[in-house]
N, C-alpha and C positions, 0 to 999 in steps of 0.2 A: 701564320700571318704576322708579320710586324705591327707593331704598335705607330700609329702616327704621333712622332715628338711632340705634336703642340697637344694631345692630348691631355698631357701633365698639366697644362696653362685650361682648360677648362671652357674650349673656344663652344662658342654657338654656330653651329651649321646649317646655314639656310640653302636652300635649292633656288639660283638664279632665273628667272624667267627671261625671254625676250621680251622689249616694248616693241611692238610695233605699229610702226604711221605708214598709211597707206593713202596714196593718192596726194604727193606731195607736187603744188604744180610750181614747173622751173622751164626756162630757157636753156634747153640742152647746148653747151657751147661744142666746138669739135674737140672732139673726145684723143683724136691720133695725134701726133704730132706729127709739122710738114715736114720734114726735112731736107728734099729737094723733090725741083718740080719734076717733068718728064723727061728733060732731059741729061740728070742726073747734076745738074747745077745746084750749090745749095741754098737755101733761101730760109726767112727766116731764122728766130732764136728761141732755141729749145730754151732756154732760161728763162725766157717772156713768156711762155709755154708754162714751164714748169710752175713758176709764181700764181702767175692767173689762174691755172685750172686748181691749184693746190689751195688758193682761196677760195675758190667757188665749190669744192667740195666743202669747205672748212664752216662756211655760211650756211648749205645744205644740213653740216653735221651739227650748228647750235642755232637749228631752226630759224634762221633768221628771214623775215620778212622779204631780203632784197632780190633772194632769189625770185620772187613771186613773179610771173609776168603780169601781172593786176596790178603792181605795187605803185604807189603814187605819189611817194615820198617827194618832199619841195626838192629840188636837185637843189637846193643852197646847201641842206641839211647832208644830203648823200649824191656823188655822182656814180655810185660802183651803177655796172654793168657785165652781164658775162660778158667772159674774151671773144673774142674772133668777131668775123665778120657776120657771118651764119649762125643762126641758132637757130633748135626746134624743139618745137613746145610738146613737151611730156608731163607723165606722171610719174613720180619714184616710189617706192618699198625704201623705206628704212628700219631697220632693227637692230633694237639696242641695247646690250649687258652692260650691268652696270656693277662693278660690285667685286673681291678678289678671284682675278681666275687666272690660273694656272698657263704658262707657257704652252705647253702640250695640249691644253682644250682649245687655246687660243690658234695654233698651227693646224688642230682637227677640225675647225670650223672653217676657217680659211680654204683648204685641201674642199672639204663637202661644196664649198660654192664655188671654186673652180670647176670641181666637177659635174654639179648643176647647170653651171654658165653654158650654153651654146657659140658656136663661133660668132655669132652676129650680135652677141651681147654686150652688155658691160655693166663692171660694175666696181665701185670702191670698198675696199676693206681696210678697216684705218681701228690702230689699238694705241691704247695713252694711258701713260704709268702715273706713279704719286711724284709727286718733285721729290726732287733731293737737296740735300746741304741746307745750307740757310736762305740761299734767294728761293728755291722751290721750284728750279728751272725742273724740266720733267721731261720724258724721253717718248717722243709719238710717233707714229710709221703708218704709213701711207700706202696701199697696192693700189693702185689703178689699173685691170684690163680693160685695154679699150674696146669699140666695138670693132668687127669682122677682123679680129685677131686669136690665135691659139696659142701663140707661143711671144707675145710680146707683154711686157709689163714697164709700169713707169713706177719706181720708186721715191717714196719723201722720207727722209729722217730725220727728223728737228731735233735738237738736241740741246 
């Protein structure tokens, strides 16, 4: 068995647990994007798509208030809303590592909730690194399956 390098440096090895929130209530917005109606016309902008649903995950993921359907906030102070026209009222599982983890744990946890997910499901999987350089900008990635899909995914990589 090889020795782990950073063994020399004398690191502390803790075992990550998940957090997890259960029963988070939010205004599901639509999850697919439209990209033409029935008759194969296109409609809509995946862009506007992409922006909106990628903040309302993003409020989701630092627990924010605005998602709440309860919330009562004066609209002078906030006017956010989820996107779309339609929205339905759910409850989310969120679970959250926090702490350094490995490329290859991070791709095997992703893999296990794909393969968990049913077609009628959905669900975001979103990983966020340290910054780099001097501003501290940092590098975060987004999967979105939407729901009654198997083989479709929306990607974010902010950069």
């Amino acid at each position: 068995m090889v020795p782990d390098p950073l063994d020399a440096h004398f690191p502390t090895k803790l075992t990550v647990h998940p957090e997890i929130t259960q029963g988070i209530k939010v205004n599901v917005p639509p999850l697919r994007p439209s990209l033409t109606d029935h008759s194969g016309n296109e409609v809509g902008e995946f862009d506007e798509y992409a922006v909106e649903t990628h903040e309302w995950l993003s409020l989701i993921s630092l627990n924010s208030p605005r998602v709440d359907p309860e919330d009562k906030l004066d609209p002078f102070l906030s006017r956010y809303a989820p996107p779309g026209d339609l929205t339905t009222r759910s409850k989310l599982v969120k679970a959250t590592w926090q702490g350094f983890l490995s490329p290859a744990w991070a791709h095997k946890i992703f893999v296990q909730a794909l393969l968990a997910a049913s077609r009628d499901s959905w669900f975001s999987y979103s990983v966020a690194g340290f910054g780099e350089g001097w501003s501290g900008s940092r590098r975060d990635c987004t999967i979105l399956k939407p729901p009654e899909s198997s083989d479709e995914y929306v990607l974010w990589e902010v950069a």
